[in-house]
TITOR-473599 format. One record per atom (N, C-alpha, C, CB): x, y, z. Coordinates in steps of 0.05 Angstrom, whole numbers, plus 5000, padded with zeros to 4 digits. Atoms other than C-alpha are relative to their C-alpha. Glycine has a CB too. Example, Ala and Ser with C-alpha at 12.3 -4.5 7.8 and 13.67 -1.06 7.14 Angstrom:
REM TITOR-473599
501849765000;524649105156;501850245000;498050015025;498449764999;527349795143;498550225014;500950094971;
REM end
This chain:
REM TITOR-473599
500749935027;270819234654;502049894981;499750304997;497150115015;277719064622;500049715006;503150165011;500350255014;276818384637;497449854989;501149835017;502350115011;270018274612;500450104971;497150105016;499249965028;272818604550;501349774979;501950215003;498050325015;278218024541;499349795002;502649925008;501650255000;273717554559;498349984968;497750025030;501949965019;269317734508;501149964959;498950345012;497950065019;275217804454;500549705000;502550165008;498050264998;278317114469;496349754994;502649975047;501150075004;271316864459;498449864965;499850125014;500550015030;269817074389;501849954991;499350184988;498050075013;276816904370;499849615003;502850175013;499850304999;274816134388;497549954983;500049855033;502450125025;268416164348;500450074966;496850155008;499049875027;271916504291;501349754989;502250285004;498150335001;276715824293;497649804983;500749835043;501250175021;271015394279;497550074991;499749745007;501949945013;265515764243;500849984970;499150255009;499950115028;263715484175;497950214988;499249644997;500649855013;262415874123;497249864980;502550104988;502950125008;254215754104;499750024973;497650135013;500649975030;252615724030;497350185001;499749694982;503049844998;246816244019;497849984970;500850365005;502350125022;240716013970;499150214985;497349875012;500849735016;238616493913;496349905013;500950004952;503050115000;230816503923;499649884975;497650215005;501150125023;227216093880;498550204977;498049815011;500649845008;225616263817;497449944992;501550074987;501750004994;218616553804;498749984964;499750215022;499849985034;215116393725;498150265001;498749694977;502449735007;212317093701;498550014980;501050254996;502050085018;205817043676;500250084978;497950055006;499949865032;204517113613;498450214998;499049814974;500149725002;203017783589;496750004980;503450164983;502950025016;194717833565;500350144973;497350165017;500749935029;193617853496;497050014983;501349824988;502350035012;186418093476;499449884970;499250235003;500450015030;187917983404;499849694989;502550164986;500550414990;189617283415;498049865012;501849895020;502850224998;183617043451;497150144990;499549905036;502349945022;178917423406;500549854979;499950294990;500350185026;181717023351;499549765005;502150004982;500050334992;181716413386;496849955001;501749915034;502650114992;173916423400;497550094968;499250185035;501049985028;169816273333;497050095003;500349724982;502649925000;163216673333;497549784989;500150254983;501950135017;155816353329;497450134999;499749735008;502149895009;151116853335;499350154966;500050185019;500349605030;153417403261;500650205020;495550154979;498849744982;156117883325;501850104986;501349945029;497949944995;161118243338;501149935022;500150174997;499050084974;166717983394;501150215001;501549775004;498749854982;169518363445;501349915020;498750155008;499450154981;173218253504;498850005032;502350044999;501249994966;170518253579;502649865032;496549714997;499050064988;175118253630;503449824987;497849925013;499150085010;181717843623;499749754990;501250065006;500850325002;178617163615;496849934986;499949885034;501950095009;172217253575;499050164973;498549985021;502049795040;168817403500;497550025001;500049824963;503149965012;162417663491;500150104971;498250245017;500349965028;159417613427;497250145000;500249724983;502049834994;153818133416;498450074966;501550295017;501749935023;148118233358;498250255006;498349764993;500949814992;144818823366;498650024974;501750195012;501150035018;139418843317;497750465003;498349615006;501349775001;135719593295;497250075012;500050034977;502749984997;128719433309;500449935041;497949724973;499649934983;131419433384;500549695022;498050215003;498850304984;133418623399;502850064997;499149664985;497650014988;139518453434;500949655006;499850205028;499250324990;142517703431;502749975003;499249764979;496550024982;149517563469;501049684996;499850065044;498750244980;153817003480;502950125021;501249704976;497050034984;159216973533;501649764994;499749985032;497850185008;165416533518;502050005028;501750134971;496849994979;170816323574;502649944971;500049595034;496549955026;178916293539;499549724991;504450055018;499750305014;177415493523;497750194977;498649605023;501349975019;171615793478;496849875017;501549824971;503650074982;165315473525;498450174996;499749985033;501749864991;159715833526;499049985035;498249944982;500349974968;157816123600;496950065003;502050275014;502449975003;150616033608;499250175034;498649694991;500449894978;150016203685;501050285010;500749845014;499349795008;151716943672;497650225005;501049944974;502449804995;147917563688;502050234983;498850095041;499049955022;149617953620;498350214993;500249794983;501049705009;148418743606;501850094989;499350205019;497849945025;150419023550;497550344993;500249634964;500249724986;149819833541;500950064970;502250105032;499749965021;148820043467;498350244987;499849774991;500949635005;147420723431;496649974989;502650194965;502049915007;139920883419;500150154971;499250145020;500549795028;136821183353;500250305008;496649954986;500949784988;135321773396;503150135011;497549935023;497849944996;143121803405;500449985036;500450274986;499650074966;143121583491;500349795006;498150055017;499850234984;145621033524;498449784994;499450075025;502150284992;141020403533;501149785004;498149914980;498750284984;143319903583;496749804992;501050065047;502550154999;139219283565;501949705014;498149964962;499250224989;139118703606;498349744994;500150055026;500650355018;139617983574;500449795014;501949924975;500050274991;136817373596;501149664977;496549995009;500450125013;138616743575;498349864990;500749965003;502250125014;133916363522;501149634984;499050274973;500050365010;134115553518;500049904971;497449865010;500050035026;131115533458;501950124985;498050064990;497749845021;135016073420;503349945008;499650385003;497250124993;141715763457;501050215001;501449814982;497949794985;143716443483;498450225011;502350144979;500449814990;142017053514;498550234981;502350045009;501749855011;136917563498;498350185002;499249924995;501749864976;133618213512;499650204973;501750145037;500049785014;131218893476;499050205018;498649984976;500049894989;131119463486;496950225008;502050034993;502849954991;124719853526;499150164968;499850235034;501349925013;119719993476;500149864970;500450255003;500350075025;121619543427;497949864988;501849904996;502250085013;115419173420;496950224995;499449775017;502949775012;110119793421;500650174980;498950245021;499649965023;113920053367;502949914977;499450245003;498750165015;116019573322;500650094971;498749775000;499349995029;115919913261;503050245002;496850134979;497949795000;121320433288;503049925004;499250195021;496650044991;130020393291;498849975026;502750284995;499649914969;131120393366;503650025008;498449725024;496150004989;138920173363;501350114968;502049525010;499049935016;144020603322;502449875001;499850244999;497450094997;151020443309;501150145015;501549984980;498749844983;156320653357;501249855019;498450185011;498550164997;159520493407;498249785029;502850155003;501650214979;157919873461;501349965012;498749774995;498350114975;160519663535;498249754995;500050185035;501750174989;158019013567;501549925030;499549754980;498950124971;158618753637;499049685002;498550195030;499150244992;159217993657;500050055032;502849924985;500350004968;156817793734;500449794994;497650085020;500950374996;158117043748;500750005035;502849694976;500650154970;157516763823;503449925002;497249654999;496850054990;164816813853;502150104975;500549615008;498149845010;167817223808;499650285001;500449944977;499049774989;169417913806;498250134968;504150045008;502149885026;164518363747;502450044985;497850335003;497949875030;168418333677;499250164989;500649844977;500149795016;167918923635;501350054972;500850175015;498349895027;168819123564;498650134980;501549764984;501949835015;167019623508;502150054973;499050305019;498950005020;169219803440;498450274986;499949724987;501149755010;168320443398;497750054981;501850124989;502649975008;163520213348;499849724987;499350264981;501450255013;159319623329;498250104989;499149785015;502449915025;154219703264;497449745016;501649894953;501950204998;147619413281;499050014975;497950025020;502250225024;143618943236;497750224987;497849685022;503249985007;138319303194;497849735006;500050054967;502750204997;131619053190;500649834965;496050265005;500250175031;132518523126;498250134982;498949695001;501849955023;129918713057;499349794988;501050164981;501150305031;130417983016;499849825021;502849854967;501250194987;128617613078;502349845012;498149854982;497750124998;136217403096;501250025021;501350064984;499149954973;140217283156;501750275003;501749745009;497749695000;143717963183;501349885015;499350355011;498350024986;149517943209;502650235002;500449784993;498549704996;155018503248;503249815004;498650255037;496650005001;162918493231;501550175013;501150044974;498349814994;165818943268;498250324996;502849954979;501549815008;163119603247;498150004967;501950215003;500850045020;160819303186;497349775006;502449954984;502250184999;154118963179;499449884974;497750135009;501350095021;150918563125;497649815004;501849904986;501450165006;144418193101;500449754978;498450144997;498550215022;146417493063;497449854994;502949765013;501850165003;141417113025;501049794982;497950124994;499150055024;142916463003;497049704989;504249905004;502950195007;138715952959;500849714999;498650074968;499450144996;138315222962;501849944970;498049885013;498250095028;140915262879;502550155007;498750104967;497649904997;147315532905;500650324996;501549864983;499849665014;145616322884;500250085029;496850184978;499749964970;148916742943;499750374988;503649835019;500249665003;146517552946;500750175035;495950094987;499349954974;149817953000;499050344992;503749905010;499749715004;148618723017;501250135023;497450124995;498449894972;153419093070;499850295000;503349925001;500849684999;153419693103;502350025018;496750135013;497249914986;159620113133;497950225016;503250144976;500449675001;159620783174;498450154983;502250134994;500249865026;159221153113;496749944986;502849874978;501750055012;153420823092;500249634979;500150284985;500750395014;152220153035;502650064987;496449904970;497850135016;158819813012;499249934970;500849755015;501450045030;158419932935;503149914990;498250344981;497250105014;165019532913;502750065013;500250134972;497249964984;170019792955;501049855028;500150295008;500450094977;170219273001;501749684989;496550025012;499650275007;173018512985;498149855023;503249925000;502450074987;166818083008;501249654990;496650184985;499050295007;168117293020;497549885020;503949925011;501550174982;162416753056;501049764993;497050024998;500150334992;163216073079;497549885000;501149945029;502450085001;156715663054;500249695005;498950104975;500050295001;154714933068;498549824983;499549945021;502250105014;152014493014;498949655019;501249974961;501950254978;147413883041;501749835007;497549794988;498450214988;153013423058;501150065029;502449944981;498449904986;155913943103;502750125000;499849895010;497349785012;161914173072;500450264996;500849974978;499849605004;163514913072;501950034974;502150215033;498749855023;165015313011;500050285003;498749954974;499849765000;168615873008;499650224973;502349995011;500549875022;165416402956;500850234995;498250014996;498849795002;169017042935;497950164989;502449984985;502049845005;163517512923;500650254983;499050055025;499049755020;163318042865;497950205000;500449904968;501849875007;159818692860;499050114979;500050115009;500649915030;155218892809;498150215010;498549764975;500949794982;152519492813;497150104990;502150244999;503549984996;145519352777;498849895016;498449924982;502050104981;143318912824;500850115028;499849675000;499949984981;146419332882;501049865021;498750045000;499750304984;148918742913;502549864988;497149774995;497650245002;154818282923;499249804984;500749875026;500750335017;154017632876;501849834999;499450004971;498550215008;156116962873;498649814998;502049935012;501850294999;154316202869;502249795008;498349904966;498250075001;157915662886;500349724975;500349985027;499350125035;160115122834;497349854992;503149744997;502650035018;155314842786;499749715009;500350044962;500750254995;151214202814;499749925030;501749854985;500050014967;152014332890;497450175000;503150145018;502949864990;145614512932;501350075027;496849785003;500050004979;146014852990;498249935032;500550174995;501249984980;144314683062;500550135026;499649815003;499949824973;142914873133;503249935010;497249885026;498250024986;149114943174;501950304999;501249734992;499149724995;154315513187;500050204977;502750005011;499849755024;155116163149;501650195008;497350174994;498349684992;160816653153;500650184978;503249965014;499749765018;162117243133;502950205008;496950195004;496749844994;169717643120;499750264980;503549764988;500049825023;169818273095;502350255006;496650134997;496849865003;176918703077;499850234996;502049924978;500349755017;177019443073;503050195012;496550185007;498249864994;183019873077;502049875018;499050225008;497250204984;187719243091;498949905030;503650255008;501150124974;183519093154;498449804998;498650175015;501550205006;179818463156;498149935033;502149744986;501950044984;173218363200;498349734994;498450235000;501350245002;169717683210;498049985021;501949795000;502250124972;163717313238;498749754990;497150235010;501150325018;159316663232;498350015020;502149664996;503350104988;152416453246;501149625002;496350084966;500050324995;153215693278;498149894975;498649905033;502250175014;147115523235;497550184987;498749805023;501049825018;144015873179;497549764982;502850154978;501350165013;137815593158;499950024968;497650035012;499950015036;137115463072;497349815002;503549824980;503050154994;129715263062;499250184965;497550135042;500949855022;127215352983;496049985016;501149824961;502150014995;119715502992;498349704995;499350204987;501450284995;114614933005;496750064990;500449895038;503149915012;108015412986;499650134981;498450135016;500249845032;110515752925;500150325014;496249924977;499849884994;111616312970;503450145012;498249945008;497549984990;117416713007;501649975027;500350174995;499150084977;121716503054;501750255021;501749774990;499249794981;123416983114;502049885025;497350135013;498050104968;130016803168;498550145014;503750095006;501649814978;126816973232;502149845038;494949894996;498850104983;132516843286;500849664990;498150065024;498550325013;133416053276;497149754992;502649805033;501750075016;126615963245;500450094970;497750085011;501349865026;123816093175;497850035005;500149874975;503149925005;117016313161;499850114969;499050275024;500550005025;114616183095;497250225000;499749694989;501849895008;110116773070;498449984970;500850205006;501550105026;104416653020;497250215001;499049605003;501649824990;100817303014;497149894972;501950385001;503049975026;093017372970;500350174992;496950025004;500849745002;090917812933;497750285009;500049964981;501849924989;086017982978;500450145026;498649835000;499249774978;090318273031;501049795020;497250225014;499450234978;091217563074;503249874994;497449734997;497250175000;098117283090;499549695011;502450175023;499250254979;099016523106;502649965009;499449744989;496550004993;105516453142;500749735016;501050295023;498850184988;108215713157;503050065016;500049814981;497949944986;113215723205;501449785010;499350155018;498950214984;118215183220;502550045010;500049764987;497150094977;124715043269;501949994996;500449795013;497750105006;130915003269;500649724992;501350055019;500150275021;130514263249;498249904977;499849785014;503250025025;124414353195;498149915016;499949754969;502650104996;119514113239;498150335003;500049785030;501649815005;113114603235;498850045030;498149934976;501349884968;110815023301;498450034984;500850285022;502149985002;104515003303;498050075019;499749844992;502249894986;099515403346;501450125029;497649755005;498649934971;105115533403;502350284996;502049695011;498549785005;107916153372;498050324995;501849894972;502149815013;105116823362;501350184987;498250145018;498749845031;106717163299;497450244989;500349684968;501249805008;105717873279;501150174988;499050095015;497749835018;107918363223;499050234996;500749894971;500149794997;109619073221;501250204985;500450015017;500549805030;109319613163;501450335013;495350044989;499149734996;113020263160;497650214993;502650054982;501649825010;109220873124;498050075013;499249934980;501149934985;106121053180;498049835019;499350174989;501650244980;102520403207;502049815016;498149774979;497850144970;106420203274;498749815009;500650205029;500550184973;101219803307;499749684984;496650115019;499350335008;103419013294;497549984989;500749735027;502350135010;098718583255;500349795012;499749964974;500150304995;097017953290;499349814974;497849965022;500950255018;096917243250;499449765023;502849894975;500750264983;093216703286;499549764986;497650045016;500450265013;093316033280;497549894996;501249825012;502350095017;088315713232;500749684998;499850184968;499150295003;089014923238;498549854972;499149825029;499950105035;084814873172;501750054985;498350094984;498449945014;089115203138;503249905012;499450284995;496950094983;095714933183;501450224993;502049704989;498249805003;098515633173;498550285027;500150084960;500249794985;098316313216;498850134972;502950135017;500649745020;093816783180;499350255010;497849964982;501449804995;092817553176;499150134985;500950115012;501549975018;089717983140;501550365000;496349915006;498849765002;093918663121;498150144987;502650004988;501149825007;088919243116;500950164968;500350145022;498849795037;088419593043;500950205008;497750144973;499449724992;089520283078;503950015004;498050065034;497149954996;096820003093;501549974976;501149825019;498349955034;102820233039;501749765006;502450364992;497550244991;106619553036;502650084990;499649684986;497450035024;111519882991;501350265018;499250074956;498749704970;113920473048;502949825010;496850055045;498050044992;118820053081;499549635007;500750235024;500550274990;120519253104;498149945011;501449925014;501650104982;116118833131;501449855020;498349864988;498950094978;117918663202;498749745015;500150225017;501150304992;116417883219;501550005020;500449744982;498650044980;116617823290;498149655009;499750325024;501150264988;115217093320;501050045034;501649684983;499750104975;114617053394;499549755018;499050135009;500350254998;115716373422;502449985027;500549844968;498550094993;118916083483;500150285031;502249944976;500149814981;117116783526;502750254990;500449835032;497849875010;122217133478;499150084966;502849795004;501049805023;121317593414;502349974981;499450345010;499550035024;124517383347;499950124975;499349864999;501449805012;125117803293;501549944972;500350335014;499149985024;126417803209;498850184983;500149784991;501749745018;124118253151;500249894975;501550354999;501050095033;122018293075;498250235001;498349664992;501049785014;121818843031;496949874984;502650124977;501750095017;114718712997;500650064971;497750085009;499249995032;117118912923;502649845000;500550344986;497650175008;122918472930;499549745007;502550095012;502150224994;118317912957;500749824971;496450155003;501350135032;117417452885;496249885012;502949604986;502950044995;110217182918;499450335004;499349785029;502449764992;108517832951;500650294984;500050085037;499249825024;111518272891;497549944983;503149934984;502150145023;106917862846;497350095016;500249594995;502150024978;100717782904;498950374997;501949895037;501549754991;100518572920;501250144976;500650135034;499049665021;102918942856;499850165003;499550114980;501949805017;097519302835;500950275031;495249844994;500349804969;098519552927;503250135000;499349765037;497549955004;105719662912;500850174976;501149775001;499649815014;105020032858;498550304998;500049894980;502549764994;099420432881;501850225020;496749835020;498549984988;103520582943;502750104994;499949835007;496449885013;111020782904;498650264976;502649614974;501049855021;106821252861;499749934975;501250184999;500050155028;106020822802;502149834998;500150184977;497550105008;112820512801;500649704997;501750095016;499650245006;113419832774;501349865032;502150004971;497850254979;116719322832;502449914996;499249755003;496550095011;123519132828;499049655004;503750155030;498850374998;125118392812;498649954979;499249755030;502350165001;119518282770;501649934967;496450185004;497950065022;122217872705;498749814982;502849895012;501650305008;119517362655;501449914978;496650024991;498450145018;122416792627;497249944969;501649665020;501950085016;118816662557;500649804982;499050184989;499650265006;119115972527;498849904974;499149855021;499550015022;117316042458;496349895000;503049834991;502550105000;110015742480;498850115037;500349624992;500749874970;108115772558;501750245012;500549775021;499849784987;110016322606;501049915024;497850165002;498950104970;114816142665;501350285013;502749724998;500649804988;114816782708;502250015025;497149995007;498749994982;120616842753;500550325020;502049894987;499949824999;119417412795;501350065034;497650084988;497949944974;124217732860;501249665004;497950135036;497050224985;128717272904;497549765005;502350175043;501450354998;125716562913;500849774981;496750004995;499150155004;127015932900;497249894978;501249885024;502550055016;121215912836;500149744983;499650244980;499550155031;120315312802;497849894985;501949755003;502550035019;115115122748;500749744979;499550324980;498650155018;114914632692;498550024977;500449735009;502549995017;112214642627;500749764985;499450294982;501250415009;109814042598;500449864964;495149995005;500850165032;110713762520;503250214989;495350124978;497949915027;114914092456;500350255012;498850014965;498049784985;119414692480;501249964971;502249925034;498050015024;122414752408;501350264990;498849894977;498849765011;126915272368;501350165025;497650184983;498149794979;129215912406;499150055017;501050254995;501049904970;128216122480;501350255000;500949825028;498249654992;128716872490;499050055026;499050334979;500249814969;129717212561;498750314996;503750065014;501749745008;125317812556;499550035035;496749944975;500449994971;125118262622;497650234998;503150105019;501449795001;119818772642;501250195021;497149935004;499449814988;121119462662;500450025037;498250144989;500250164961;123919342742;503050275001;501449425009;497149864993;128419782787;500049945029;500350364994;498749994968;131619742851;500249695018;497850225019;499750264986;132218972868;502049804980;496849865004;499750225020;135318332850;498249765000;502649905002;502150205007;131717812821;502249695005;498550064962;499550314991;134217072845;498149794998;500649995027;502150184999;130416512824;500849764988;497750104989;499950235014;130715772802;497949844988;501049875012;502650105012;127015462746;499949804985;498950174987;499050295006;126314822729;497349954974;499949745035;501149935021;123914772657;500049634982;502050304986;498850185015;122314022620;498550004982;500549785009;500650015033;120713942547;503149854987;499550404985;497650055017;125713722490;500350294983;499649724979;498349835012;130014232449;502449954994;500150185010;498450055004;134214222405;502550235003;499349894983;499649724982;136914872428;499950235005;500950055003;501749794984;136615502470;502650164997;498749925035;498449735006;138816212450;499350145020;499350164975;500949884986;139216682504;500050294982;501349955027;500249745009;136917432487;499150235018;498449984981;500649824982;135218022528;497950224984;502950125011;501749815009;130018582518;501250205026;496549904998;498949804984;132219232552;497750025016;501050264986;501349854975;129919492616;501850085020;497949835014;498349894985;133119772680;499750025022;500450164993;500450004972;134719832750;499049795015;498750175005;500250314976;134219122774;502949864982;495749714995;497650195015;138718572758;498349685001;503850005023;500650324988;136717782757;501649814993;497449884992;497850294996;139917182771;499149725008;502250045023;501750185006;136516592746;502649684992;497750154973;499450255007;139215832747;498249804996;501449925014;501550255015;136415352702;499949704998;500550034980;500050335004;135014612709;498749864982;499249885020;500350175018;133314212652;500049784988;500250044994;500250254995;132013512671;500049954967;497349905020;501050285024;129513302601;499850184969;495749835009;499049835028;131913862552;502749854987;501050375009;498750185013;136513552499;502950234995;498049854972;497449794999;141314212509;501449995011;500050225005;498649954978;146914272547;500850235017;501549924994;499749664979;149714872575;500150234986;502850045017;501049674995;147315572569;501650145015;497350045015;499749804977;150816112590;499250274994;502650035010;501149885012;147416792581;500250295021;497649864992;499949754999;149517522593;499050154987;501550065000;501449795022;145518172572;500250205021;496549934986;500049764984;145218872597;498450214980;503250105009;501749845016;140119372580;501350334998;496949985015;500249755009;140320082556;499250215026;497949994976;500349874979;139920672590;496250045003;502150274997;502949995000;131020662583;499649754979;498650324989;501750275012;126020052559;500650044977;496949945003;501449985038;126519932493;501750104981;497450234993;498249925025;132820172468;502449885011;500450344991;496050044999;141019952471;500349835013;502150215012;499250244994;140419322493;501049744992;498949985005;498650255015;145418762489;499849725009;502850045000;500550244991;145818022494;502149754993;497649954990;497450225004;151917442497;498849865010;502950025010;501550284990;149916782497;502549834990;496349914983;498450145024;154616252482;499649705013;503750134994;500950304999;153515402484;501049844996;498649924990;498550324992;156814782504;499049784999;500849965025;502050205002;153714202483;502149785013;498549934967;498550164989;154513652517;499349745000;500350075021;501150345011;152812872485;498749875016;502149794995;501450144986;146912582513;499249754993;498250125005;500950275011;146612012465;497050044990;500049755024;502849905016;140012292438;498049825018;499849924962;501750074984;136311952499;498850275010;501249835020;502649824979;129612232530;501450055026;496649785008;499250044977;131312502595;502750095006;499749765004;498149924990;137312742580;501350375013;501349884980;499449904983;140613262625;500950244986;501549875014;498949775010;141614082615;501050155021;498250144985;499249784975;144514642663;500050334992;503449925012;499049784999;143715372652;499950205009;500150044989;499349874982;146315872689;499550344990;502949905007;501649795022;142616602663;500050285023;496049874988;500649804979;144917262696;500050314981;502749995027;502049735016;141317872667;501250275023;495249925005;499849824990;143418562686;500250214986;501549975014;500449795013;140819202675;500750285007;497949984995;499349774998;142919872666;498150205013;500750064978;502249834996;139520512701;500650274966;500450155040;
REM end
């Protein structure tokens, strides 16, 4: 034992001699990911439905429209901003009835995204189905793992009153209408109810070249409605539309890729309907014609089926079928129905998918005019909002609700032009009117009335005036305490025929 001891000693004392001392390697070092920032790739991904974004998982945005009358259109976004079309996409949003409703959205080719509603929304079309509140969604894709995400409350879209694209901010919604003469009318809605000025309201519009203008929007609180235009001599066209709106230092945004701008083509009104229009051109006999064309203006024709749906107690759709004499969808709205109860709900189904827009009928300018006598029968007597008339010292040019009106009257236009309104409440009036004669010039004046507002731009190819500008505000009842500022910029035409006027005429009345 004692010498296997000193063996053992005298051993390690010879490896002790030449053992080299090893250098020892730190591990490598490892980079730590970066730390997820929802806030950051929500801003990074630019909306194109009018949604609201959210996040899904750590790697994806859904953008979500949730419309009242019980449609549902999505997009999914990866972190570059792509859209993810091969997606199986449920989204889980509060009912009128205050419960749940998982609806599950397919995608739609045509409409370039995803799309579903919720059960029952086509047997009754004239009813809410989605409230505001709050919304999850889930995200399946093939070899990944289900993303998830939800938020406390998103505002859905009313059903449109002036026929205008809706669109949801956050918990804030709005309807924007704008015209091809540059007149832009917005109306928003919070929580609380309708944004009456306490809000800073801004859109991004495109005039025909494609350039975006940014318009700071003002409220007035006869016409109920946000107002603006953008500068004098620009037209607007199709292409994006956003919308920013500021309240209590918080700022919410969104954008429609592609906002159609279409002035009427039948002297009628024009209705957004998803990424159509549908021009309505009602009779007085109860019949609607409704052209309907595409996202690039061309006109569907016979491959759509279009049908519209009345509050005041008539739920069951109206069909419009196609009439190739007439190249329009016609139907024929029963006298028994009150047009003046609530929106009209323009649904187009096309593509195996359901499309939807609205229009108040008293805020109509065709079907204000078209159904009065049914609209006033219907409101208990009550005049129509919008209804307005320009008077021209000889003819009668009639500008009445939102539309793009234009008329012409023909020969001597001389002395003074007075703005004279008739008794109107609860709309704004938007219209453009294109007026040629000579004059040597034009007084604006007002006649009291109340509870509308209008907002009329004037073109005057071959008036010898120049610029008009013309404020008035009526009294508190017809016929008394009404005022009128007008004031005039002439501008040297060389006393040639033909020469060029502009005026810009916004009327607003007191209740």
């Amino acid at each position: 034992m004692l010498a296997f001891a000193i063996a053992t000693a005298g051993c390690n004392e010879e490896e002790a001699d030449t053992e080299e001392v090893a250098e020892v390697e730190a591990p490598p070092e490892v980079d730590e990911a970066p730390s997820f920032d929802p806030a950051a790739l929500l801003s990074s991904i630019t909306a194109r439905l009018g949604g609201a974004k959210l996040v899904a998982g750590n790697d994806l945005v859904v953008e979500v429209l949730p419309m009242a009358g019980g449609q549902v259109s999505g997009l999914v976004y990866d972190a570059e901003g792509n859209v993810v079309q091969n997606a199986k996409l449920t989204v889980t949003v509060k009912g009128a009835d205050g419960s749940a409703k998982p609806v599950e959205l397919q995608w739609d080719a045509d409409a370039e995204a995803y799309v579903g509603a919720v059960a029952g929304a086509d047997a009754e079309a004239s009813a809410d189905l989605i409230a505001s509140g709050p919304l999850s969604v889930s995200v399946e894709r093939d070899d990944f793992e289900p993303a998830t995400g939800e938020v406390e409350v998103v505002a859905v879209a009313p059903t449109p009153i002036y026929g205008g694209d809706v669109l949801v901010a956050g918990d804030v919604s709005a309807e924007i209408v704008t015209l091809p003469i540059g007149a832009i009318q917005l109306v928003a809605y919070g929580p609380q109810g309708a944004l009456t000025g306490d809000a800073d309201i801004k859109v991004s519009v495109p005039d025909t070249s494609g350039a975006s203008h940014d318009v700071n929007l003002v409220w007035n609180a006869d016409a109920s409605a946000y107002l603006g235009s953008v500068e004098e001599g620009l037209e607007l066209g199709n292409g994006p539309l956003g919308f920013t709106v500021v309240r209590s230092g918080v700022e919410q945004s969104t954008r429609v890729a592609v906002s159609p701008v279409r002035a009427p083509s039948h002297e009628g009104d024009v209705v957004v309907v998803g990424n159509m229009t549908v021009e309505l051109v009602p009779q007085a006999d109860g019949k609607v014609y409704a052209y309907v064309l595409g996202r690039d203006g061309a006109s569907i024709d016979s491959d759509a089926q279009l049908s519209f749906a009345f509050g005041g107690g008539h739920t069951d759709p109206i069909p419009a079928t196609w009439d190739a004499d007439a190249g329009a969808y016609v139907a024929v709205v029963p006298p028994e129905v009150d047009v003046s109860a609530a929106p009209m709900r323009v649904r187009v189904r096309r593509g195996g998918h359901m499309h939807r827009g609205g229009i108040a009928a008293p805020a109509g300018r065709a079907l204000g005019v078209a159904w009065r006598s049914r609209i006033e029968a219907g409101a208990g007597g009550a005049v129509p909002p919008g209804q307005a008339r320009v008077r021209l010292a000889g003819p009668d040019i009639r500008a009445r609700g939102r539309g793009g009106v234009r008329a012409s009257v023909m020969g001597e236009v001389a002395g003074d032009v007075a703005e004279q309104a008739a008794a109107a409440r609860g709309a704004a009036v938007m219209a453009g009117v294109e007026v040629r004669g000579a004059a040597d010039r034009i007084r604006g004046a007002a006649a009291a009335a109340r509870g509308a507002a209008a907002m009329v731009q004037v073109t005057a190819p071959m008036v010898e005036v120049p610029m008009v500008s013309v404020m008035a505000s009526g009294g508190a009842s017809a016929g008394a305490g009404s005022t009128a500022m007008a004031t005039t910029r002439r501008r040297e035409a060389g006393g040639e025929a033909g020469a060029s006027a502009m005026a810009g005429i916004m009327i607003g009345f007191g209740n």
